[in-house]
N, C-alpha and C positions, 0 to 999 in steps of 0.2 A: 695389544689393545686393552685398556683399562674398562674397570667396570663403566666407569660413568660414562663413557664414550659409546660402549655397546647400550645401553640404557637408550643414548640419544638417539642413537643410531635405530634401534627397533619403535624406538616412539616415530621417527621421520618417515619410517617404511609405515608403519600403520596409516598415519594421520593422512599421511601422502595418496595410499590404497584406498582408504576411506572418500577420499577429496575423486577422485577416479574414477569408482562407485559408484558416487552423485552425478558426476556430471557425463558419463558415459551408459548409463541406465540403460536397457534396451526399451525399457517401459515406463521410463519418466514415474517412476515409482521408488521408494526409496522408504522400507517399515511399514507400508502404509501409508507414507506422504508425498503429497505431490511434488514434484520437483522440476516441475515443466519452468521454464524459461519464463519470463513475465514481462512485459513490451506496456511499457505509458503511454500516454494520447499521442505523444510526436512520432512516434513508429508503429504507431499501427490506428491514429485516429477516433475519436469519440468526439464527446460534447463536455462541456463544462457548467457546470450552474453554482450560482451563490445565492444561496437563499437565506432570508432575513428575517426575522423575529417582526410580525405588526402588532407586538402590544410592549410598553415600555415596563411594566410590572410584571417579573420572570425572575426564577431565581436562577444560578447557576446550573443546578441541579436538575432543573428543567432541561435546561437547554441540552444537555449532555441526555440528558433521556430524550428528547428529540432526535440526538443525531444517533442514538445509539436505533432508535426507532426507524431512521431513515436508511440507515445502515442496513439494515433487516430486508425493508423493503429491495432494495436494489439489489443484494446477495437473493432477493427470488426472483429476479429477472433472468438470472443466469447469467450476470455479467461477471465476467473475469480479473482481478489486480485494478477493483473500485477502491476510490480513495473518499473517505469519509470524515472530515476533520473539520474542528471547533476554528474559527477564525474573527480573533478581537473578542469583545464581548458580546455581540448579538447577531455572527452567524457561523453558517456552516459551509463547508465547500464540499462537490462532490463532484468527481470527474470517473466517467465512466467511459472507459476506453470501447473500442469494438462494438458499439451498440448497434444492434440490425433497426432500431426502432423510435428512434430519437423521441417523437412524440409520444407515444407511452408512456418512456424512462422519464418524460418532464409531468405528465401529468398524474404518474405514481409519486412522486416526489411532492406536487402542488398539495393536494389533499389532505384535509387534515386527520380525515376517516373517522370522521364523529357519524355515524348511525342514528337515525329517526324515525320511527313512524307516528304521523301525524292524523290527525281528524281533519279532513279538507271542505268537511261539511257539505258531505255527497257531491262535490265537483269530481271530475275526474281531469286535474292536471295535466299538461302535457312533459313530455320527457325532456329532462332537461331544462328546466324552468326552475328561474331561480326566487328562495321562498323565504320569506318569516318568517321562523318558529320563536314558541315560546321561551324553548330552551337558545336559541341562539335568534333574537329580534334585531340585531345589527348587522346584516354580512360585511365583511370587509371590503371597503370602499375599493383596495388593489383587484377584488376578485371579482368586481361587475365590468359589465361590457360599457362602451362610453355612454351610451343613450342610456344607462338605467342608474336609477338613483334609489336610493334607500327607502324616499316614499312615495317612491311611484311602486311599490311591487306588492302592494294589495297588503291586507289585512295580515292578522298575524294569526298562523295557526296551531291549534292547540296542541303540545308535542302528548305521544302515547307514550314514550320509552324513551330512555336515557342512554345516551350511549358508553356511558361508564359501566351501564350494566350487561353489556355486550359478553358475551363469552368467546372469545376468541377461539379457543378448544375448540368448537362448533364447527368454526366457518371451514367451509371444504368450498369443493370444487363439486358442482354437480349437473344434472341434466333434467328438465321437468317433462313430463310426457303431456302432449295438446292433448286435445276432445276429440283432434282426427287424425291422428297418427301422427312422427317424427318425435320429435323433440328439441326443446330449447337449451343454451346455454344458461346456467343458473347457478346460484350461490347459498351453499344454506347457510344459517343462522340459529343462534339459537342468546335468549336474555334470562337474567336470573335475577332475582329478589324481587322489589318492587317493581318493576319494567315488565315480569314476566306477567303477574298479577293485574298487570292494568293492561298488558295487550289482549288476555286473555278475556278480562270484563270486555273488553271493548268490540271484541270481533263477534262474542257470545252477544252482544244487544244492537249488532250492527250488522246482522247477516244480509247479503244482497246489497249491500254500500260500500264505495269505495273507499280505500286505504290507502293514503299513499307511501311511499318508503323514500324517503329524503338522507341524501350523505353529502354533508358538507353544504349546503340549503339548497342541494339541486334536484329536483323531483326525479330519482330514478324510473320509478314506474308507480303506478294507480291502480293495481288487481284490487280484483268484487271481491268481497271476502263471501267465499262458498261456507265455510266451516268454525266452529270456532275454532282458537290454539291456544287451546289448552294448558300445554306447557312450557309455553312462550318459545314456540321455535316455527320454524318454517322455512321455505325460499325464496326467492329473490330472480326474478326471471330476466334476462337482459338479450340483449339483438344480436350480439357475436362475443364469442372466445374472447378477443381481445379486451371488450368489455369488462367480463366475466373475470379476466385475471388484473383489471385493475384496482372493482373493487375487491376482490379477492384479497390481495397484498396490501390495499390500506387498510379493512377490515382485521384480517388474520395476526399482523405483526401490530397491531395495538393502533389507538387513536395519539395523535402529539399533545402532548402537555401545554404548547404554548402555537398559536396560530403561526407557518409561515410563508411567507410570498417569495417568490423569485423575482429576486434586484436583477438579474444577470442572467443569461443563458444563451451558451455559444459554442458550436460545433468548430472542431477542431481538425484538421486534415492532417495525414501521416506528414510530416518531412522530410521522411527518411527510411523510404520504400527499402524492402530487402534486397535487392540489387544494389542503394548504396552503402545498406547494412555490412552484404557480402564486398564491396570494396574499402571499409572502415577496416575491416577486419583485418583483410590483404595489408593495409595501409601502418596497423598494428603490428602484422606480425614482420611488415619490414622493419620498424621501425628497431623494434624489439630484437632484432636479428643485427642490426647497425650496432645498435650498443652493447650486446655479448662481442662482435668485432672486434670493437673497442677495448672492451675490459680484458680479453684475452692478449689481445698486442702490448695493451701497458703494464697491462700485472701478470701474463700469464697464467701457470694453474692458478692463482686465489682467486684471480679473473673468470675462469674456466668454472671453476665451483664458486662462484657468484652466480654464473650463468645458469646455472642446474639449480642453485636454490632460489635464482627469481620465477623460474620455469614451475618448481615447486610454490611459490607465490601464486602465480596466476592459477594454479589447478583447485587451489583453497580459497581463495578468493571466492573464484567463482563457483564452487562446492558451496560457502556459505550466501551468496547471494541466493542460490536456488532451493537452500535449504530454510532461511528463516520466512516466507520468502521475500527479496525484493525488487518491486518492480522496475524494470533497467528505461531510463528516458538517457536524449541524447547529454546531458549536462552529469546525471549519473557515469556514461562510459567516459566522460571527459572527469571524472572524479576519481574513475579506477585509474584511467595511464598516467592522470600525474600521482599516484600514488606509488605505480610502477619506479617513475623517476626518485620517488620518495627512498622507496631503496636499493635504487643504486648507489643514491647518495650514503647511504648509512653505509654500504661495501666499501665504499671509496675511501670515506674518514677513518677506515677497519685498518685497511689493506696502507694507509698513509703513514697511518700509526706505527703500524709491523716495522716497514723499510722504514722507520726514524729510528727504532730502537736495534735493530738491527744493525743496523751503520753507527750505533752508538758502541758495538761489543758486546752485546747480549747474546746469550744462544739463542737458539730458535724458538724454544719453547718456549722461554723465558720472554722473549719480545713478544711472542703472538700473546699473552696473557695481557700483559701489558698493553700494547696495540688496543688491545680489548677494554681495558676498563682505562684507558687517557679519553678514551674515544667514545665512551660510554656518556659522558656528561653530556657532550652536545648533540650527540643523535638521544638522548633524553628531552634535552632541553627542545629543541627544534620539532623532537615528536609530540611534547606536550604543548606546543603554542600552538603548533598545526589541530590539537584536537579542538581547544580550544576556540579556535578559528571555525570548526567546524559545527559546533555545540552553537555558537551564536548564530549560524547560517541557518541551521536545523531549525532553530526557534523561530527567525525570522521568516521562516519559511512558513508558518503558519498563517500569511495574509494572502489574500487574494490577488492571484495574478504572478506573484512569487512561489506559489509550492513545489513546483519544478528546482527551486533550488535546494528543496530538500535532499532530492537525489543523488545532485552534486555531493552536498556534507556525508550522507552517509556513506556512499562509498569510498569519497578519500579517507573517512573517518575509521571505518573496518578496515580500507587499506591500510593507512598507516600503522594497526594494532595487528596486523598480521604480519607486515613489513618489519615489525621490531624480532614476532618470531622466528622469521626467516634469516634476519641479518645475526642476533642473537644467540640462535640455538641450530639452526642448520648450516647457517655459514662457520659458525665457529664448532660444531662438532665435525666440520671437514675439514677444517685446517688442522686440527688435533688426531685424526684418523690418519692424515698426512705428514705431520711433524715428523715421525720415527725415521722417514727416506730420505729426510733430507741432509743432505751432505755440502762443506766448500763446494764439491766441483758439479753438485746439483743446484746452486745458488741459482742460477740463469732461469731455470723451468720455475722457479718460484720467483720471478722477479727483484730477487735481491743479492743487494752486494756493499761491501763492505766498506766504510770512508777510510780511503788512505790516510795511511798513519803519517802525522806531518813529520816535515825532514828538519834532525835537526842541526842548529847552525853552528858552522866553525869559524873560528878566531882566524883571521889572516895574519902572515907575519908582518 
């Protein structure tokens, strides 16, 4: 056994162990990272939404801090393998699998979390009431109800505070104690620079007059101001938790740079419940078990250790799905098994090569190198188109309606870059670990044999 052979050989045991590791965890743990399995809307159900930019003047730049903004919010939901991405130039897509709350997860999303407290000119508003301000005199026409129009909804009132001067640092989660015991769900806050300066003048020569607190132009609440605040901060009292944590999460993770409406929003059902899961699988590892059949009756051993390094394929594979991580949808596991077939095929062209040079008079060694690099060009060529293939689907996958086909590209596209390791460096360090045994009358256990030497001809008299 050669150095370089033992080299291959303790790099396959590692990477192999490692691949093992991951995907046999007793605690879905792995350094510190999670490594738990990850399931898209078609196995395991959510909602989808497309939401759309309502001003045509935006920069790029915006919009990508929009989605990086919207992103935020739904990672506090606690939802699991959310997908958050740019689509065309003026929207975003988000598909949040598992969601217990569908209506929440749309109206954390709606929001633009622009924050106001206004002068209502001693009314006390009711909740939920949508308003003019100074700073925002237009609502957007997508976010009124049908009966209300732009100048039916009163006067415009004077804004106290900006909500760029919001301190996000601030905003918690908290509880206000009544006048007669319990407590409310509540939000605190807290504003800096000029906002804080004017809420402060304002509550200070407004004691005993309402205040309202306006997010997005809809009158959250109208509290008396008891005190002044002084250092621009206070709470925010609302009618339940759920409340409490939506505006929490528009408040907290930042206001959007550019206003956006939802074009589209649609719940999505599993397709593909774990009981069909658990028969895909079955369905897999027959299949998988047919084709080791195969290769073993027509190549024997090179057949045999194809079958043990595709075996090691699928343990790495699926090590790296769960390690960077990525979410498996049904067009994704239909991206892994034809990448499965991917290389077989690279064994096949291997093992085709061997027995041609072999039957030409080559020793054994000598042909298996050979076999290797005749056979290199087109499991090159055919690896590179397929990635190819895969890079334009990944992109195209960026529209709406299509991201599901991302799935697909990526995992035939790791498949196939793993598929080259495999056929490459594990199939050909066991044919080389092998080479030494082989003998004429072991020809048969390795599938090969030699072209009869042609007969040659004699003169008749």
């Amino acid at each position: 056994m050669r150095s370089r052979e033992l080299t291959s050989l303790v790099l396959i045991i590692l990477v192999t162990g490692l691949a093992i590791w991951i995907n046999w965890s007793p605690n879905e743990n792995f350094f510190g990272r999670d490594v738990r399995i990850r399931l898209g809307l078609d196995l395991q159900g959510g909602i989808q939404v497309l939401l759309r930019t309502a001003e045509t003047d935006f920069s790029r730049d915006e919009l990508e801090t929009a989605r990086g903004v919207i992103e935020r919010r739904v990672n506090a939901l606690g939802v699991g393998e959310t997908v958050v991405q740019l689509a065309g130039g003026d929207r975003i897509i988000v598909e949040l699998p598992g969601v217990d709350n569908p209506e929440q997860a749309v109206e954390t999303l709606r929001g633009t979390g622009r924050l106001e407290f206004i002068d209502s000119q001693g009314q006390y508003l009711p909740t939920g009431m949508l308003v003019r301000t100074s700073s925002s005199p237009n609502p957007l026409l997508t976010e009124l109800e049908p009966v209300e129009r732009v100048e039916e909804l009163g006067p415009v009132f004077q804004s106290i505070t900006d909500g760029a001067d919001l301190d996000t640092g601030a905003v918690q989660p908290a509880f206000s104690q009544g006048a007669i015991g319990g407590s409310r769900p509540a939000v605190s806050f807290a504003f800096r620079g000029e906002s804080a300066r004017s809420l402060a003048s304002f509550t200070a020569r407004s004691v005993g007059q309402p205040m309202c607190i306006v997010l997005d132009n809809r009158i959250v609440s109208c509290p008396q101001i008891n005190a002044a605040l002084t250092d621009g901060s206070g709470i925010i009292e609302v009618n339940s938790e759920i409340d409490r944590d939506n505006i929490l999460n528009q408040l907290k993770y930042g206001a959007l740079p550019v206003p956006l409406v939802i074009e589209t929003s649609r719940s999505v059902t599993a397709t593909l419940g774990q009981e069909s899961v658990a028969t895909s699988v079955v369905a897999g590892i027959v299949g998988l078990t047919i084709v080791a059949i195969f290769m073993v009756i027509f190549y024997r051993l090179p057949g045999l250790l194809a079958t043990v390094a595709l075996l090691i394929y699928t343990l790495i594979s699926f090590a790296i799905y769960r390690y960077i991580p990525i979410t498996l949808t049904l067009p994704g596991i239909a991206g892994f098994i034809l990448s499965i077939g991917l290389a077989v095929d690279a064994n096949i062209l291997i093992f085709s090569r061997l027995r041609e040079e072999y039957r030409r008079g080559r020793e054994i060694r000598n042909a298996l190198e050979r076999g290797f690099q005749e056979s290199w060009s087109a499991i090159r060529d055919s690896s590179v188109s397929t990635l190819i293939t895969c890079i334009v689907l990944f992109l195209f996958g960026t529209s709406f309606g299509v991201s599901i086909i991302q799935g697909f590209a990526l995992t035939l596209g790791l498949g196939v870059i793993v598929s080259l390791f495999t056929a490459i460096v594990i199939t050909r360090t066991f044919l080389r670990l092998m080479a030494p045994f082989f003998s004429e009358e072991r020809s048969w256990i390795f599938g090969l044999e030699r072209r009869p030497a042609p007969v040659a001809a004699t003169a008749s008299s």
